[in-house]
N, C-alpha and C positions, 0 to 999 in steps of 0.2 A: 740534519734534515734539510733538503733543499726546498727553497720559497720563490716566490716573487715579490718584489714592490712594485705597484701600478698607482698613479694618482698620489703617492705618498703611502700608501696600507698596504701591509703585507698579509700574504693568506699566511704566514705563522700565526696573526692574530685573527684567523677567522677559524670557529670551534670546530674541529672535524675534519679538518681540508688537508687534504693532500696532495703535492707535486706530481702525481703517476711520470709524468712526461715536459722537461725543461723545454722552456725556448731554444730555439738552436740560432746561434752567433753567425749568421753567414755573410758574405758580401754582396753586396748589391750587382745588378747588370745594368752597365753602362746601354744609355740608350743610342742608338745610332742610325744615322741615314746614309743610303747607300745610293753614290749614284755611279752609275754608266754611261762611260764616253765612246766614242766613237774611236773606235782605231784603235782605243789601249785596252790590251788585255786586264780582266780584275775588274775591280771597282774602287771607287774611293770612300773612305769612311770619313763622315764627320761628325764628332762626341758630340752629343746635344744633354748630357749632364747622367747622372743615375738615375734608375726608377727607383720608386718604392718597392719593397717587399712585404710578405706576410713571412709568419713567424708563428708555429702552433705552443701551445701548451696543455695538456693533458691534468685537469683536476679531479681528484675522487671523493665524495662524501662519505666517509666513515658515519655510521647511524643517521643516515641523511634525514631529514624534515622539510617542508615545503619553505620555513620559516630560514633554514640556511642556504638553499637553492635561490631564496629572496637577497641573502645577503651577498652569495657570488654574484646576481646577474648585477646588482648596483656596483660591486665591484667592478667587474669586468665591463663599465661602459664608459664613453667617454672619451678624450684626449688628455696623455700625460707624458709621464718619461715613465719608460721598464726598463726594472732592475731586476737583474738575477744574480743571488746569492754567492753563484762562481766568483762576479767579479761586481763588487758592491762603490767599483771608483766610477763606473763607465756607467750610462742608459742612454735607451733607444726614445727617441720621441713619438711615440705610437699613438693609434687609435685602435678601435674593439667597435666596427661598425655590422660585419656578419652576428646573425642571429647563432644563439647560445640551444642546441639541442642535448637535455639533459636523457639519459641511459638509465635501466634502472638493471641492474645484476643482482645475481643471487651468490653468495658466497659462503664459505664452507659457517662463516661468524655469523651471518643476518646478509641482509641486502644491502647494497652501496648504489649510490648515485654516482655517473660519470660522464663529465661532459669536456668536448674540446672549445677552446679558447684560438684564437686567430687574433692576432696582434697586426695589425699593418703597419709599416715601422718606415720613417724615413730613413735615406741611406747610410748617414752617418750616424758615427756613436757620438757622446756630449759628455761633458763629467754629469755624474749623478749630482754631487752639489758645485757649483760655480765658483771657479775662483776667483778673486779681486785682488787687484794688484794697485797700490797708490804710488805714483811717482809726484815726487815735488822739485824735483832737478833733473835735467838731464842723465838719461841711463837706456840699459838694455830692457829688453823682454825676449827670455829664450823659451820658443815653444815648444810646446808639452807634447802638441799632437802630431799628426803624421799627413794633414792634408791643410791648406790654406784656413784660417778661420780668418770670421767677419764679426770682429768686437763690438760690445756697445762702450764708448768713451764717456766720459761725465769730466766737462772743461770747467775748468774754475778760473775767475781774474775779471780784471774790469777792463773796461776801455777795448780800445784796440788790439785785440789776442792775437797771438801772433807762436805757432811751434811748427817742427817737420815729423815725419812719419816714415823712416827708410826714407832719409832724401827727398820727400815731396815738401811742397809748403804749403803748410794752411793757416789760414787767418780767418777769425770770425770778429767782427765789426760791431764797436758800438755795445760792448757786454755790460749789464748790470752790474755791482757788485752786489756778492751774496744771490745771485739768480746763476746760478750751473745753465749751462748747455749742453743738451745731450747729443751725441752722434752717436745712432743706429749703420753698422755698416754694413747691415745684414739688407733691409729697407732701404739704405739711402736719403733715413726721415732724421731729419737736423728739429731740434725744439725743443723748449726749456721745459722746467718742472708743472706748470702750469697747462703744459701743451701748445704753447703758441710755438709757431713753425720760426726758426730763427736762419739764416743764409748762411751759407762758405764759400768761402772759396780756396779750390785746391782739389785734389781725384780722396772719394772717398777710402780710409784708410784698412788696410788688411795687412793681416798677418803672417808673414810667410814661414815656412819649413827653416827652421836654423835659428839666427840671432836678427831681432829687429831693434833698431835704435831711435830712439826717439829725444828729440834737442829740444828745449826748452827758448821760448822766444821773446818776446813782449807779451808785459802786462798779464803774463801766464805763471798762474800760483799752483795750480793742483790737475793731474789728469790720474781718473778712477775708471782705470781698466779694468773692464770683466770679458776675459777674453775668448770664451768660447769655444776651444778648442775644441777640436774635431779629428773622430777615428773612422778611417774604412776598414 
């Protein structure tokens, strides 16, 4: 039987419910701006990043009640990752901001309730659960996905930290011991577990398509990759 998970719950665990109709896995469209010159034939395009899309789903109330048409719409609200049953490694980071119009049918059994769902999905896929990777010496990181991802790092060491990231150098200055520094490279927000905002310097670090190397420098004990990876 095919399902969803939305928020973490799956309509397998909500009584009555049924898949009529899966989300469909599409790719996103590249948004773009076109300009025109003078003299040259065509135009020029420049990628200004993906749009969001929508994404339906089709649920049916087997012996519907007011009491489980209660329970889909709290399901269906909100922002989360979607998961569908196809493929239970990968979700969408969607929202459920269109209003929910429930159908009432008659059927050869009783009456059924049927309403579509609209998922607004950004354009990448994500793992459904995240992996972490600890490194305490110099080594690789061979990514998993198929477009650039922006890790969140957790730096360990005291004093003067000091590693590279594919060849860049960074250094973060003055570290507590026992106080981690996080780098978001998704934000470009540096700051410990507390939330106090901490400095670097160096280009913040991404993950490229193939094998990334990461050298271990001064004063650097631990780096706890959660890498993010990413599918279009």
């Amino acid at each position: 039987m095919s399902y969803i998970i939305f928020r973490g719950a799956s309509t397998a665990n909500l009584p009555g419910v049924e898949v009529s109709e899966m989300p469909s896995h599409g790719k996103a469209s590249m948004r773009t701006t076109q300009y025109y010159i003078k003299g040259r034939d065509g135009a020029l395009h420049v990628d200004d990043g993906y749009a969001n899309f929508d994404t339906k789903a089709v649920l049916v109330l087997i012996d519907a009640t007011a009491a489980t048409r209660q329970l889909v719409n709290a399901w269906a609200d909100g922002t989360g990752k979607l998961i569908t049953s196809d493929d239970l490694t990968k979700a969408f980071l969607a929202s459920v901001k269109q209003e929910i119009k429930w159908t009432r049918i008659r059927g050869n059994s009783g009456y059924y309730d049927t309403a579509k769902i609209t998922f607004n999905c950004q354009p990448y896929m994500v793992e459904a659960v995240d992996t972490v990777l600890v490194l305490t010496e110099t080594g690789t990181i061979a990514s998993q996905g198929n477009m650039t991802a922006y890790p969140l790092i957790k730096v360990e060491g005291s004093g003067d930290v000091t590693f590279t990231f594919n060849g860049e150098n960074i250094a973060i200055n003055d570290m507590a011991a026992n106080v981690p520094v996080y780098i978001d490279c998704e934000t470009g927000y540096i700051y410990t577990e507390t939330g106090s905002a901490k400095t670097m310097t160096g280009e913040i670090p991404t993950l490229s398509i193939g094998t990334n190397t990461v050298t271990f420098g001064n004063n650097l004990t631990k780096l706890t990759v959660t890498p993010r990876w990413r599918w279009i």
